[in-house]
N, C-alpha and C positions, 0 to 999 in steps of 0.2 A: 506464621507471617504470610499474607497474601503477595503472591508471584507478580509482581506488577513490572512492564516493559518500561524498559530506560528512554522515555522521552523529555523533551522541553516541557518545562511550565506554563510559557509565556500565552498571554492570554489571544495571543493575535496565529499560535498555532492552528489549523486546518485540522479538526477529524471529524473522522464521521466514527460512529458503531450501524450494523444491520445485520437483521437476526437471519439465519440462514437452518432450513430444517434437513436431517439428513433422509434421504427417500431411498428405495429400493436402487435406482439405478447408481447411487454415489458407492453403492456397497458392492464386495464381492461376497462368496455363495456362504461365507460367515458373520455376513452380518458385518464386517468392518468396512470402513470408509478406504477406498483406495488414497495413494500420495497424491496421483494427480486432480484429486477433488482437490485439496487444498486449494490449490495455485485456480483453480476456477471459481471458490469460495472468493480467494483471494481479486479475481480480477472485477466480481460485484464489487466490494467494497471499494478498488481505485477507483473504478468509474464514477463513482458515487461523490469520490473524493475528489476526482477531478472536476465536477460539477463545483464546488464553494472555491475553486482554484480558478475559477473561471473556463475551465474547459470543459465545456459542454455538450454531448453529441450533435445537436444540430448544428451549434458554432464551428462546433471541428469540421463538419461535413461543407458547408460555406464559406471556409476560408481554405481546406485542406490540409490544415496543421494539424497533427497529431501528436502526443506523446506518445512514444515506444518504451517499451522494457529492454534498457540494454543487460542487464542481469540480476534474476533473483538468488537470494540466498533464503533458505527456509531451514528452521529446526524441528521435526517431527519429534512434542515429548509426551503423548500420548496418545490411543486409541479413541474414536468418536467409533460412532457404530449406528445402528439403523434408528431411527427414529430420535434419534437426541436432537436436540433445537441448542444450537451454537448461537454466539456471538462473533462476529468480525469485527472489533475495532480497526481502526485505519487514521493514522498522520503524517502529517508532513516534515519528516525529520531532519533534513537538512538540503539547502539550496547551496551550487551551485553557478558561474555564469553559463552554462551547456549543458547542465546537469539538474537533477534534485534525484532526492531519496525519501520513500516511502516507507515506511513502519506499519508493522502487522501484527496482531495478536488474533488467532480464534480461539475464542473459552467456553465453556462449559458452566454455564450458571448456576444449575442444579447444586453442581458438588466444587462447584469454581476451581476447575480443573485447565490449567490453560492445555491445550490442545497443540497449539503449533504455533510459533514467531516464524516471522519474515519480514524481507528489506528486500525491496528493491529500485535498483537504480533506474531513471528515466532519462531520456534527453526529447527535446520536441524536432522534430523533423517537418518539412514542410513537401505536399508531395505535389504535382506527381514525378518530382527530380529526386527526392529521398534525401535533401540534403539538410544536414542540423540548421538547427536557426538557436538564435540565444532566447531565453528564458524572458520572459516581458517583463517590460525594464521595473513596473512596479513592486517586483518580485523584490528588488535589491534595498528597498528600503521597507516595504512590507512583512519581509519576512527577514530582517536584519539580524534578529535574535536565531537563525537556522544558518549565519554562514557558519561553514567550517574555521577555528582558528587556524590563520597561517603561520606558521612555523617560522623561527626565525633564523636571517641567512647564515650558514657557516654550522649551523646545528647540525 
């Protein structure tokens, strides 16, 4: 059975895939991909994703809104090694109103090996005061199907 990441169906979901090759300097002196290539694998494909979310580098650079990483979580479930050509899938797995979360899978085509998941959390900040700003406002009916369910009171 193919390892497939736990996302939304909904066809108004955000991703991107892009292919990512591994090169001499992503490896140590065996030929394996160091942990912190991931999360720089990983930051091509948000950018990317932040582009169809409307945040675009030169828009962010003209207004100074940014998205930040307020925390990644990644699971390392195998070895990529020199010369293997990856995939980065990347979505938009759930909105908040200060918040959204990013979904990650890197795989392995060849022998469709998923390689490593991650999530991580965003909030958009406006600079040069560094202070949160809430999420635009079309987000909230845009991406309706990625609020989190609220919990009901007294639960």
């Amino acid at each position: 059975m193919k390892d497939l990441p736990v996302e939304p169906t909904a066809v108004e979901t955000p991703r991107i895939e892009t292919p990512i090759q591994v090169m001499f300097f992503d490896t140590d002196c065996a030929g394996v991909v160091h942990n912190i290539v991931y999360l720089r694998f990983i930051e091509v494909a948000r950018t990317l994703l932040a582009e169809q979310l409307g945040m675009g580098l030169v828009e962010m650079a003209s207004t100074q809104t940014y998205p930040v990483v307020v925390r990644t979580e990644i699971d390392y479930r195998r070895s990529a090694k020199l010369g293997d050509k990856l995939v980065v899938h990347g979505w938009l797995d759930s909105v908040e109103r200060m918040r959204f979360w990013c979904g990650f899978e890197i795989r392995r085509p060849t022998d469709d090996t998923v390689i490593a998941t991650s999530r991580q959390m965003l909030a958009v900040i406006q600079m040069p005061s560094g202070k949160p700003v809430r999420l635009p406002e079309d987000w909230a009916t845009r991406f309706a199907h990625l609020k989190p369910a609220r919990a009901a009171k007294g639960a």
